[in-house]
Each structure stands twice: as structure tokens, then as C-alpha cells.
C-alpha positions as CSV (number, residue, x, y, z in Angstrom):
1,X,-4.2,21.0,-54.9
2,X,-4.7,20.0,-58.7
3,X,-4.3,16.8,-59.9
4,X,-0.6,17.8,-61.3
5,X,0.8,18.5,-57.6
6,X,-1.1,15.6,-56.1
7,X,1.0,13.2,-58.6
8,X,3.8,15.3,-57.9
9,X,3.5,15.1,-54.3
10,X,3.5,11.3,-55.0
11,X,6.3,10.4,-56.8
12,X,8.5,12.4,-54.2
13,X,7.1,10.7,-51.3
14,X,7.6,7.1,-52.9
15,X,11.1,8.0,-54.0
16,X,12.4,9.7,-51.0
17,X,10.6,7.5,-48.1
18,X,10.2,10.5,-46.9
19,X,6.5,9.6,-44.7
20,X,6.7,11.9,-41.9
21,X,7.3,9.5,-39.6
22,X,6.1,10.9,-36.2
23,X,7.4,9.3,-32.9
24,X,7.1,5.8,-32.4
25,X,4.1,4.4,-31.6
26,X,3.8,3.8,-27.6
27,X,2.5,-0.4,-26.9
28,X,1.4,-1.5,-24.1
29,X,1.5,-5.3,-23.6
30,X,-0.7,-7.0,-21.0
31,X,-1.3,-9.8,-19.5
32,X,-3.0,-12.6,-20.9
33,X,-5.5,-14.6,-20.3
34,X,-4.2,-18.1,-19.4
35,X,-6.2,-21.4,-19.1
36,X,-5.4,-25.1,-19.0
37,X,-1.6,-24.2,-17.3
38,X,-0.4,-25.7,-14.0
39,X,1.3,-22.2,-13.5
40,X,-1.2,-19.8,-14.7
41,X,1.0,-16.7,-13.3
42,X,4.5,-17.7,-14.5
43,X,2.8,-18.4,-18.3
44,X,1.2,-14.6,-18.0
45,X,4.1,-13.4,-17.1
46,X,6.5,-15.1,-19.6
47,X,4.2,-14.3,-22.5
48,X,4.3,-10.7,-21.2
49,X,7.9,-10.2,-20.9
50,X,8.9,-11.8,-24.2
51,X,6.6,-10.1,-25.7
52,X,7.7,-6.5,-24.5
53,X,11.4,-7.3,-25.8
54,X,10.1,-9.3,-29.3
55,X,7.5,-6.5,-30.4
56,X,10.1,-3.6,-30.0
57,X,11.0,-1.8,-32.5
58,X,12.0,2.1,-34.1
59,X,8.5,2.1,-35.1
60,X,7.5,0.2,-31.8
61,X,8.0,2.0,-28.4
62,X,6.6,-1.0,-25.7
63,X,5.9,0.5,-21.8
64,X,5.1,-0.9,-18.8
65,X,2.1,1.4,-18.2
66,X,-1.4,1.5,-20.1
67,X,-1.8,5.0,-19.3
68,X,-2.0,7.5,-22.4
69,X,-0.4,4.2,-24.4
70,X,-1.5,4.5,-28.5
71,X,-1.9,1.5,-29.0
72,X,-2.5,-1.9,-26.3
73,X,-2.1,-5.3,-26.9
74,X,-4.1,-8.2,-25.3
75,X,-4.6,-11.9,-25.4
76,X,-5.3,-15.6,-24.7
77,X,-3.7,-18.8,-24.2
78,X,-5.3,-21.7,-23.9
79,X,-3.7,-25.6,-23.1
80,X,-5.5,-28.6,-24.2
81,X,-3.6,-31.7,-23.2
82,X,-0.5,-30.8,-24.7
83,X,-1.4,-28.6,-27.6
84,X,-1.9,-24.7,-26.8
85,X,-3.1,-21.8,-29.0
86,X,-2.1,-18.1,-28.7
87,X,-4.6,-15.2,-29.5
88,X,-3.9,-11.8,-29.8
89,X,-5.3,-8.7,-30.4
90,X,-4.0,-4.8,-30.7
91,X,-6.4,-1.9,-30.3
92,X,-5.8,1.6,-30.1
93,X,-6.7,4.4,-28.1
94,X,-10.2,4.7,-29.7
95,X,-10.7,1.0,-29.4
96,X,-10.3,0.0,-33.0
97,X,-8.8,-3.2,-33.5
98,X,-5.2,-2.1,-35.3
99,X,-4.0,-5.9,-35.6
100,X,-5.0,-9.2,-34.9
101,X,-2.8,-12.6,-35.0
102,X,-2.9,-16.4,-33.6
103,X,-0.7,-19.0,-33.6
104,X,0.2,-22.7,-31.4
105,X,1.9,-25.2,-30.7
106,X,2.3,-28.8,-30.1
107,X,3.7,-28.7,-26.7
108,X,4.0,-26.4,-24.2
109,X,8.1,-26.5,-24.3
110,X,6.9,-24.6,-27.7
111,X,6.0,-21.2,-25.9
112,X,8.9,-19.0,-26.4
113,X,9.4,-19.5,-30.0
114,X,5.7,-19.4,-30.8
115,X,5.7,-15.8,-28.8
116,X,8.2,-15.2,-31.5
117,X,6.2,-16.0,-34.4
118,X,2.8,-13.7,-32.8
119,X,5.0,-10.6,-32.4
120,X,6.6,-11.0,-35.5
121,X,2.6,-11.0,-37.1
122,X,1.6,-8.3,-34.3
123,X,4.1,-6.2,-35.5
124,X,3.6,-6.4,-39.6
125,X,-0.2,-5.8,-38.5
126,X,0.9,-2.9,-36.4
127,X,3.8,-1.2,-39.2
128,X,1.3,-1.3,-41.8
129,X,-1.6,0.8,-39.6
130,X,1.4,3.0,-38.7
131,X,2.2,3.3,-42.4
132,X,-1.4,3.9,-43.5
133,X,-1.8,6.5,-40.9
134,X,1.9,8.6,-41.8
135,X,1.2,8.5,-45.5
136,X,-2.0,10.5,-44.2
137,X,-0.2,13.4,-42.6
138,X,1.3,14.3,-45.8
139,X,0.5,17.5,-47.9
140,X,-2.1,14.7,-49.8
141,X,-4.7,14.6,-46.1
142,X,-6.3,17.8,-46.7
143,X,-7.3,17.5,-50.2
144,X,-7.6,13.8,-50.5
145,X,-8.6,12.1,-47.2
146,X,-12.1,13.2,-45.6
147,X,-12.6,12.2,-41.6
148,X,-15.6,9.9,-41.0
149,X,-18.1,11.6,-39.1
150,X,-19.7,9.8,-36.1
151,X,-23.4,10.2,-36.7
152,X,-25.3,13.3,-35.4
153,X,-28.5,13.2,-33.8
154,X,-30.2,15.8,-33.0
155,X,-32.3,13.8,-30.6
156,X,-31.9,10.8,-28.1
157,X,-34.0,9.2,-25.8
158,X,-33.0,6.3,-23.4
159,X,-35.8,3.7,-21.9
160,X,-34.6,1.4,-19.2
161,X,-36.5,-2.5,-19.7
162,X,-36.7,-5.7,-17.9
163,X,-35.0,-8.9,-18.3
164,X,-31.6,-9.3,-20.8
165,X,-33.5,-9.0,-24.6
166,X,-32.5,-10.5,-27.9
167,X,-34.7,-9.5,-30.3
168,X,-36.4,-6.0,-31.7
169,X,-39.2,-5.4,-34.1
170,X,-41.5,-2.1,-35.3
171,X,-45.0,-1.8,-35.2
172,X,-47.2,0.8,-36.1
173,X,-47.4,4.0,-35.4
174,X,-50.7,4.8,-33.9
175,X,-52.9,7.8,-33.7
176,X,-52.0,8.6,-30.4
177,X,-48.0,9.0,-31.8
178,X,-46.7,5.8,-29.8
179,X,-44.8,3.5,-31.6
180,X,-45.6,-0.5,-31.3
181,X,-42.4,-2.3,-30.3
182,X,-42.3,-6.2,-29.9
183,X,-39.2,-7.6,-27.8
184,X,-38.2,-10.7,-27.2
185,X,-35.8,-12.4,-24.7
186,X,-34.8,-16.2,-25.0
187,X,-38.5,-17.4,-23.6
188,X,-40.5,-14.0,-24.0
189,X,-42.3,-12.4,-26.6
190,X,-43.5,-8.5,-25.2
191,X,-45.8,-5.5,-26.8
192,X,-44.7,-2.1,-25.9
193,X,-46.6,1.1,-27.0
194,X,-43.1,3.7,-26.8
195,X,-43.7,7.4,-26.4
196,X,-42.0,9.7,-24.2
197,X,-41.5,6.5,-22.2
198,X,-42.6,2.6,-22.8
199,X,-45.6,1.0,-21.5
200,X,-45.9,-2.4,-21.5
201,X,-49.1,-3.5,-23.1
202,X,-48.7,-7.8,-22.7
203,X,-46.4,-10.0,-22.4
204,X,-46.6,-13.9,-24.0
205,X,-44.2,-16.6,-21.7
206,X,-43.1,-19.4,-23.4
207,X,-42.3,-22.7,-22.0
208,X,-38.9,-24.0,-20.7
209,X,-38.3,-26.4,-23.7
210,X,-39.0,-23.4,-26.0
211,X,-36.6,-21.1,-27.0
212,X,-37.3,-17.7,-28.8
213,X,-34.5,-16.8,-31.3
214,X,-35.8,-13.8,-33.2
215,X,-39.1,-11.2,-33.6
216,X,-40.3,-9.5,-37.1
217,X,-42.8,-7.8,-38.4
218,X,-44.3,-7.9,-41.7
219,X,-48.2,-7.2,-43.4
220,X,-48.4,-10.3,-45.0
221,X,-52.7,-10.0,-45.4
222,X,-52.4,-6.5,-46.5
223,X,-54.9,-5.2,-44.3
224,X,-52.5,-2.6,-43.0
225,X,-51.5,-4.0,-39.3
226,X,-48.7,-6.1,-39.2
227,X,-48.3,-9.7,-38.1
228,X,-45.6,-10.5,-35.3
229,X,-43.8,-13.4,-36.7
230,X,-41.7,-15.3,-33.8
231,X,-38.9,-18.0,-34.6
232,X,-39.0,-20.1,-32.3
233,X,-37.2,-23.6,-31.4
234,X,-39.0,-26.5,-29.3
235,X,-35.9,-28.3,-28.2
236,X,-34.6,-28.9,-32.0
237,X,-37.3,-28.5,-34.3
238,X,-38.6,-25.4,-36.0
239,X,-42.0,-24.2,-34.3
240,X,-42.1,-21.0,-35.5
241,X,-45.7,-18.8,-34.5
242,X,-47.6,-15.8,-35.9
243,X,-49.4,-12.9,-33.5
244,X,-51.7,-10.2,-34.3
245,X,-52.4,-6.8,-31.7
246,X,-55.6,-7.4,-30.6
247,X,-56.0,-4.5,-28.5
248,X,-54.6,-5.1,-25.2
249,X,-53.2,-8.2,-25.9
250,X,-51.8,-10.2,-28.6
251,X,-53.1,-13.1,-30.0
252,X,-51.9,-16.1,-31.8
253,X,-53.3,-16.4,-35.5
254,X,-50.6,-19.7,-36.5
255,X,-47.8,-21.9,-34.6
256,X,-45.6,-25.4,-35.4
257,X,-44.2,-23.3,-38.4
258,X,-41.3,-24.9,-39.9
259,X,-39.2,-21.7,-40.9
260,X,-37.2,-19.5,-39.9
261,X,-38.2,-16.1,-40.3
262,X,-36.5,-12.6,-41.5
263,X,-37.8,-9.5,-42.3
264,X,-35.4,-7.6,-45.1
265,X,-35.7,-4.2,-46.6
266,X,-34.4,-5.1,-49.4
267,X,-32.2,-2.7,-52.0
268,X,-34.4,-0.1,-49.9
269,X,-37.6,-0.9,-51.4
270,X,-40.9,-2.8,-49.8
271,X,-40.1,-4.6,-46.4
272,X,-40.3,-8.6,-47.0
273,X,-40.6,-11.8,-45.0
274,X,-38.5,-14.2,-46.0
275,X,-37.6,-17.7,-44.5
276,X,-35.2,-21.0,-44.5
277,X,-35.7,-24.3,-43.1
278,X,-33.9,-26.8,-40.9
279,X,-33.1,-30.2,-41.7
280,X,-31.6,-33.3,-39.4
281,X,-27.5,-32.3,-40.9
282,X,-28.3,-28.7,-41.9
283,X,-28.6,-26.0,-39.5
284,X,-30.2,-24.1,-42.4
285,X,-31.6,-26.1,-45.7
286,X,-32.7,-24.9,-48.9
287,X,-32.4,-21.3,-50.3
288,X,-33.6,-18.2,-48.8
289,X,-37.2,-17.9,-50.1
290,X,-40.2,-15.6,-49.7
291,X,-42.5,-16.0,-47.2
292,X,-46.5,-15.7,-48.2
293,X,-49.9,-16.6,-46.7
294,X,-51.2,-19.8,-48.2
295,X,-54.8,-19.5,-47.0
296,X,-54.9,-19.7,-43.7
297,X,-50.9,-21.3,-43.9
298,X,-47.6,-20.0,-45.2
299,X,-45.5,-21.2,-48.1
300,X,-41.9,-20.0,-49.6
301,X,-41.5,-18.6,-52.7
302,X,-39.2,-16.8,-55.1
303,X,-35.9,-18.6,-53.7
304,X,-33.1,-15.8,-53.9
305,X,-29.9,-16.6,-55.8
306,X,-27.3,-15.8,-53.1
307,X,-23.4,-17.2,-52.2
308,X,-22.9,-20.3,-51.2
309,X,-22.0,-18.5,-47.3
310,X,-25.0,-16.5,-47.1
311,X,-28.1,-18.2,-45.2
312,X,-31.3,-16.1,-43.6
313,X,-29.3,-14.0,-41.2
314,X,-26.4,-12.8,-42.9
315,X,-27.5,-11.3,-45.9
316,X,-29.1,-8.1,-47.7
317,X,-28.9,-7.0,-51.4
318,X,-28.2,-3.4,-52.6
319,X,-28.6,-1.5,-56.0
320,X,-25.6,-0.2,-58.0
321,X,-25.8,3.0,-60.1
322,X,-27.1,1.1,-63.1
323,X,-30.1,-0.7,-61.1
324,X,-27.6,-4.1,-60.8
325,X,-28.8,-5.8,-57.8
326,X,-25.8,-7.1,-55.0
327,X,-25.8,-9.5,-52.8
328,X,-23.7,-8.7,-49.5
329,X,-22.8,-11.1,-46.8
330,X,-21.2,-10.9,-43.4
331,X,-18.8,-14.1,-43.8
332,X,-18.1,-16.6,-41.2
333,X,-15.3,-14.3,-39.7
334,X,-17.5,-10.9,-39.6
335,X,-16.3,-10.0,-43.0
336,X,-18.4,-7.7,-45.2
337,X,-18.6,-8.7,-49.1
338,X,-20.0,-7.7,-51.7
339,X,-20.8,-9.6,-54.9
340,X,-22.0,-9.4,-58.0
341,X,-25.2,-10.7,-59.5
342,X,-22.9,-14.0,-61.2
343,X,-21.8,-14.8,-57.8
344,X,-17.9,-12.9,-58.1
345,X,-16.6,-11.0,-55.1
346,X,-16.3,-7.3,-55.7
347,X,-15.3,-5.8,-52.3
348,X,-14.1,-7.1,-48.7
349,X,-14.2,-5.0,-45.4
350,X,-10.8,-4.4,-44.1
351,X,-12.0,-5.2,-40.0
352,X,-14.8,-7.3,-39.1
353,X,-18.8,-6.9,-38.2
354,X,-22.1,-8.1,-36.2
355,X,-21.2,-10.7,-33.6
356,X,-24.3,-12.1,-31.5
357,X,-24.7,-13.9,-28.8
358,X,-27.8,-15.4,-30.1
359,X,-28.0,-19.3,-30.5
360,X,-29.3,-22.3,-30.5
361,X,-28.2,-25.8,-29.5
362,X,-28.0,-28.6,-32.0
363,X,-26.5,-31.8,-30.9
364,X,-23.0,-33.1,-32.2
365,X,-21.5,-35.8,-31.3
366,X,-18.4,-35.0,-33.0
367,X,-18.5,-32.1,-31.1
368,X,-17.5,-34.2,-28.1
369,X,-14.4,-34.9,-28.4
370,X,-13.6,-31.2,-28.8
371,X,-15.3,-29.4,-26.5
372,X,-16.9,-32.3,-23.8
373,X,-20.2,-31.5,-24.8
374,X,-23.0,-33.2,-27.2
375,X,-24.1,-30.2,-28.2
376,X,-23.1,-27.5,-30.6
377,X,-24.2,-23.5,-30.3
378,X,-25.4,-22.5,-34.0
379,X,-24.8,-18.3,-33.6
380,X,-27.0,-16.0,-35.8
381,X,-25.4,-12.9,-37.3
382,X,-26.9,-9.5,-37.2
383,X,-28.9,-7.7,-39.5
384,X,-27.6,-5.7,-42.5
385,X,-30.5,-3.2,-42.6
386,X,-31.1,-0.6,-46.0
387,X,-32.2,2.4,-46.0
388,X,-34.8,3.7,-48.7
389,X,-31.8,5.8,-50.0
390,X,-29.7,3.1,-50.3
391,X,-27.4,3.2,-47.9
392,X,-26.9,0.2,-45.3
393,X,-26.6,0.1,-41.6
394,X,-24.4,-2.8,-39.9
395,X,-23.5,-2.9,-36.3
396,X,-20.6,-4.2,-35.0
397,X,-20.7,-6.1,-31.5
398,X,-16.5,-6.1,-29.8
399,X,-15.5,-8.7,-27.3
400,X,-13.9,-8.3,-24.3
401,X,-9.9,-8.8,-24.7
402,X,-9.8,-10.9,-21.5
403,X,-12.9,-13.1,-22.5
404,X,-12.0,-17.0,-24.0
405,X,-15.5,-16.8,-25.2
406,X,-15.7,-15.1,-28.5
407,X,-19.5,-14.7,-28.4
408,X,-19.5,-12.7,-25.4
409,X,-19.3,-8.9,-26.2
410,X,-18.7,-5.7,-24.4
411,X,-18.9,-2.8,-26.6
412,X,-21.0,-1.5,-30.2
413,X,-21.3,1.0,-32.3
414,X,-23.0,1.3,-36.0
415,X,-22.3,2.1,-39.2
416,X,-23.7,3.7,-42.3
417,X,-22.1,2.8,-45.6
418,X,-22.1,3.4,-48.6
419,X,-22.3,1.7,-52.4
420,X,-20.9,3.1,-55.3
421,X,-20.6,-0.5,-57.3
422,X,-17.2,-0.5,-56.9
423,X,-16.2,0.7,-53.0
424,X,-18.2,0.4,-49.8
425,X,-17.8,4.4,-48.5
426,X,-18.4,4.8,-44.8
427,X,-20.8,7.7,-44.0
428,X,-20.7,7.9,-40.8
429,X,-20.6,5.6,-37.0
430,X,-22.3,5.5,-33.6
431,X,-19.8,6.5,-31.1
432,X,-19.0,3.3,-29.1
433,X,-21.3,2.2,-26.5
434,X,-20.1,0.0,-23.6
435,X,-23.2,-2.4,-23.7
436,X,-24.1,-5.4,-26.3
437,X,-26.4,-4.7,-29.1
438,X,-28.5,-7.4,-29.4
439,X,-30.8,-6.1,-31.8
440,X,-31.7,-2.9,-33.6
441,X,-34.7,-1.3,-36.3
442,X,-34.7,1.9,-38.1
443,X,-38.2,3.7,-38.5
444,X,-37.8,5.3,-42.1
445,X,-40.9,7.3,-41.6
446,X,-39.6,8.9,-38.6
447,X,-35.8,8.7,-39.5
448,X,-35.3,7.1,-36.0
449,X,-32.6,4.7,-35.5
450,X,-33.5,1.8,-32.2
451,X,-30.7,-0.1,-30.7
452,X,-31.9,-2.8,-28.1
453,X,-28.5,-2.7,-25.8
454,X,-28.0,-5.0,-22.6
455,X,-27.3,-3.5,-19.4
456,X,-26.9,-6.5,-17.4
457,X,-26.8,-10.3,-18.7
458,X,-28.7,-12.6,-17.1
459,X,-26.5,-14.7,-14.2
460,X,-28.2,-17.8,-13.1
461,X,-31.7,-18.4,-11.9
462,X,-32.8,-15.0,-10.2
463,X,-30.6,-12.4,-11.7
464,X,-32.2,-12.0,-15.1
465,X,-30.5,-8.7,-16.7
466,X,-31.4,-5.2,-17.8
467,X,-31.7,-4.1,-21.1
468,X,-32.1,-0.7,-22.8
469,X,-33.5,1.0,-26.0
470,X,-31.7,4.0,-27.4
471,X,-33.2,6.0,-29.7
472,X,-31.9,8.6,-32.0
473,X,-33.1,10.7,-34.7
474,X,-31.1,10.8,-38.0
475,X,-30.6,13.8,-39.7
């Protein structure tokens, strides 16, 4: 189709309305989560009901089954004294979140009028997918629109490990072909050797107080092995360490650092370490800065000029066409943006990224009055990871609909974008996995792509989870 009958095509679709409206679009509504109400059942089931009837439309068809259903809609309500919130969230049959809206109220005599106002947003959220989706199946799809591919592998290997893991980091390779992997879980820090299968080489326990929050690796000495460097938090003070392989073991070469630490490819050039620092209000203080050896210490250098929202975890820079260096930043919400190098916003995703359910505890006493508790969880995001060829690998984390807590996830795939200085192009996705990603590392020697998934969290004292690696060779 030349660019002539694609106008063409155009104009008569916009003039006509004519969109090729297919049947409409089967809903399932269940039941939500309630908390906080004396009558937990009769609130499920009057937020169920209403919103069957309010969410209705031409466009709309609402069932009372979730089998085969296109699209299902889930949710939350929560009562604090008086005051209640709604959440809700659509997905459809592939599990892509399709709509999401929230709304509350003062008393709970408000509930029928503020089910109202959600399926009046659910349903705007839902039209416009439907709309996006029709204008597809018209004469323009085959020319215009491309399918995104879910990324093919033409090899995948699954090893089982110990305990619920946070963190991921790559070694060497060594002569023998195994890989050197260093995990972490929230008071752990492990060396693997990974071939065929993993073999644990040592294993470094840390002390109750302690609490590990993230593992790189970087060559800071330049003597071709790479250091481990470990964040780590002794109750709320930076106390960061450095390891070295020493062959069976690993050994501790500095400790009580002050910094946060990050490894970032960045732009798809030279792997650096880079680090921030905590102070008694800030979570995160100063700029992101380059980490070097200072004789036998460390020092930051080279602060990066980022946006105001980006801190150590959250950020990566990418190359345009014409060498123009970009920052991009998963925003508080799991937004992607993209800026340029004077600090504007050039691009936005469209549905949101990461999610962790790494943290640490700071205390708050404002923080009291809210939630009952002197303490506030600070949540890292995940990495934004580039590839030498530019492109840039984010995962996405998905909660559970039926979980109040948002930092609790079910579900992850992966993504491979795109730059073109103007538009983020997806490339391709990990077809969903029903496990969290805590962590993940891609091996640009090997083209390998390692996802640290959880099998099982850890539940109290003597149940402490299952976690697995996944690894898959990019073509």
C-alpha cells in the first residue's frame, strides 16, 4: 500500500467512523479485596454488583464467568477510620494491564457513588484500548503495524537454588567454561561457578543487624578479576564491603563503606561503578558519581548530571543517532522517560516498569500516624541494563490483583527496546513467567540473558524460599 492509499484509507475511516467494530468486548468483574469493613462480604459484593451494571456498555459486554472473558477487572478497598479508597485494575486475556483507576471517599455512606466515578474511569481506560485495537484491524495493520515478537532463544537452561535471592552479579568466565556468579539474599553473599549446573563454591553470612541490599561487579584495579562490591546496611548506616575470589573462597579486601553501589553499562560502552550516599533526611544524597580506588580506599568522582527523580537505581543513559547522550529514568510510578541532555522530557511509556521488593527501613516518625509504624520501607527499582548495540533491557515485575501490598509481585517478563531519539521501539519480550524477578545480568560475550526468579518467598523463621536462574541465549 503506497503512501497515497494509506492517506486515503485515512481520511475515510476518520470521516465515516467506520472502525470495524468487532463484538463487544466480554468483562468480567470480581470480587475485591476488602479491608477495614465490619461486613467484608456484603462490601465485595456491592462493589461487584454495581459495578457489573455501571461498566456496561455497547462496547462493554460484563459476565458472570471468568472463563474465555477478554478482558477481567479486579480490585481493592481499603477503610481507614472513616475514609476508604478504591483500586482497580483491568487486564486482558494475555495479562496486560488494559486500564487502571482509583478513587475514595470520606465516608463509607460514599460507596455507591464512588463505584460510579471508578467505572466511569474503567470504562474511558477500557474504550480507548478497544479503539486502539479496532483502528488496527483496518486495511492500515498489514502494512503499517508490525507484531512484537517475544524473544527467541535458541537455548534455555533452568538451575534450582537455595533460600529466596535478591541480588545477581557476573564474574568471569574461566578456563574451564563456568561462569562466576555472586548471589545475594537479605543476609548472604554466595560464589557459584555455573556450568551445565551450579556449584557452590562459598558462602559469606552476615549478621542479624546487617542487611544486604544489592551485589555488583566491577575491575576497579585493572588487574583483570573483578571485585564483588556488596551494599550493605548495618541497621541504618551505609556499611558497604569489597570481596575478591580467592580461590575457594572469597575474601574481604574493604568494609564500613559509605556508598551505595551500582554497576551501569552505560550508552553500551565500558561497565562502571558508580555510587550515592545516605544522609540523616535523605535516603539518597548527592549526585550519582563514579566510584574509583583511592589507594587502598574509594572515592566518587565525575558526578552525572541526571533529573531531579533519578537516584542510583533508577537510571541508565543511551546514545541517539548523532552521539547525544540520554538520560532515562523509571519514575516513581514505573514510568519510563526519556530526556534530553538539558534536562527536557522527550518520551513517556504508555504502562509501567521494574517493581522490587527490595528495601530498607529508615525510621519516620511521621510515618506513624499513617501506617502505625516508626519505620518507613525505602524500595529500590530495577535495573535498566544496555546492550553494546544500544538497545536496553527493562523488566517488569506484576502484582497480584488480590494483594493490598503493591511491592509484592507474582509475575515478569522483559523487554528489549529501542532508541531512535525520538520513540522508544520495542524489539521484542520474555513471555511472562509466574515467579518474581528479583534480579537479572546479561553476558555480552556470550549473548546470554540471567534472570534470578523466586520460587518460594521466605515465610517466617524456618521456611526460607527457593529461587531460580533462567538462562537463555539471545540470538
Amino acid at each position: 500500500m503506497n503512501a497515497r492509499n494509506i492517506f486515503a484509507t485515512l481520511i475515510f475511516v476518520l470521516i465515516t467512523g467506520n472502525f470495524a467494530w468487532s463484538a463487544p468486548v466480554t468483562t468480567y468483574i470480581a470480587e475485591f479485596s476488602v479491608s477495614g469493613a465490619t461486613k467484608p462480604e456484603e462490601v465485595k459484593a456491592t462493589i461487584q454488583n454495581l459495578l457489573l451494571s455501571r461498566i456496561a456498555s455497547d462496547k462493554i459486554a460484563t459476565v458472570n464467568k471468568s472463563e474465555g472473558v477478554q478482558i477481567k477487572v479486579s480490585g481493592s478497598y481499603l477503610l481507614s477510620g472513616k475514609v476508604f479508597s478504591l483500586d482497580a485494575v483491568a487486564v486482558n486475556s494475555a495479562g496486560t494491564v488494559v486500564a487502571r483507576a482509583f478513587t475514595q471517599g470520606k465516608s463509607p455512606d460514599e460507596l455507591i457513588p464512588a463505584v460510579g466515578t471508578l467505572a466511569k474511569a474503567l470504562s474511558d481506560e477500557i474504550n480507548k484500548s478497544i479503539a486502539a485495537i479496532s483502528l488496527q484491524t483496518t486495511t492500515l495493520t498489514t502494512d503499517v503495524i508490525k507484531p512484537i515478537p517475544t524473544l527467541h532463544a535458541t537455548g534455555q537452561l533452568i538451575l534450582k537454588m537455595e533460600d529466596a535471592l535478591s541480588g545477581l552479579a557476573i564474574g568471569r568466565t574461566l578456563s574451564s567454561g563456568e561462569r562466576e556468579l555472586f548471589v545475594v539474599g537479605n543476609r548472604t553473599l554466595r560464589y557459584y561457578r555455573q556450568g551445565t549446573d551450579l556449584k557452590l563454591i562459598s558462602k559469606i553470612p552476615y549478621k542479624v543487624y546487617e542487611r544486604v541490599i544489592s551485589v555488583d561487579t566491577a575491575d576497579l584495579d585493572k588487574d583483570n578479576i573483578p571485585e564483588i562490591y556488596v551494599t550493605v546496611l548495618n541497621g541504618e548506616k551505609l556499611a558497604s564491603q569489597v570481596w575478591v575470589v580467592d580461590g575457594a573462597s572469597l575474601k574481604q579486601v574493604a568494609g564500613a563503606l559509605p556508598y551505595f553501589f551500582r554497576a551501569v553499562t552505560i550508552a553500551g560502552g565500558t561497565k562502571r561503578l558508580y555510587g550515592q550516599q545516605m544522609s540523616g533526611n535523605k535516603d539518597f544524597s548527592g549526585d550519582v558519581s563514579e566510584v574509583v580506588k583511592n589507594g587502598e580506599g574509594y572515592k566518587l568522582i565525575n558526578p552525572l548530571k541526571l533529573p531531579k527523580l533519578a537516584y542510583l537505581y533508577n537510571f541508565n543513559l543511551l546514545k541517539n543517532a548523532k552521539g547525544e547522550t540520554n538520560p532515562v529514568v523509571i519514575d516513581k510510578g514505573g514510568f519510563l522517560k526519556v530526556y534530553s541532555e538539558k534536562g527536557d522530557e522527550l518520551w513517556k511509556s504508555s504502562e509501567e516498569f521494574s517493581g522490587s521488593e527490595t528495601y530498607f527501613n529508615r525510621t519516620d516518625l511521621d510515618n506513624l500516624r499513617t501506617t502505625g509504624s516508626t519505620y518507613r520501607q525505602v524500595h529500590l527499582d530495577q535495573r535498566i541494563v544496555m546492550k553494546a548495540n544500544g538497545e536496553m533491557l527493562v523488566p517488569k515485575n506484576t502484582a497480584s490483583w488480590y494483594m493490598l501490598n503493591k511491592h509484592y509481585y507474582a509475575n515478569n517478563s522483559l523487554f528489549c527496546f529501542s532508541w531512535d531519539g525520538i520513540n522508544m521501539e520495542e524489539k521484542w519480550h520474555t513471555n511472562k513467567s509466574d515467579f518474581y524477578l528479583a534480579d537479572f545480568g546479561y553476558d555480552e560475550n556470550s549473548r546470554e540473558l540471567l534472570m534470578l526468579e523466586v520460587v518460594s518467598k521466605e515465610e517466617g523463621i524456618f521456611d526460607k524460599g527457593a529461587s531460580r536462574l533462567v538462562i537463555r541465549k539471545i540470538d
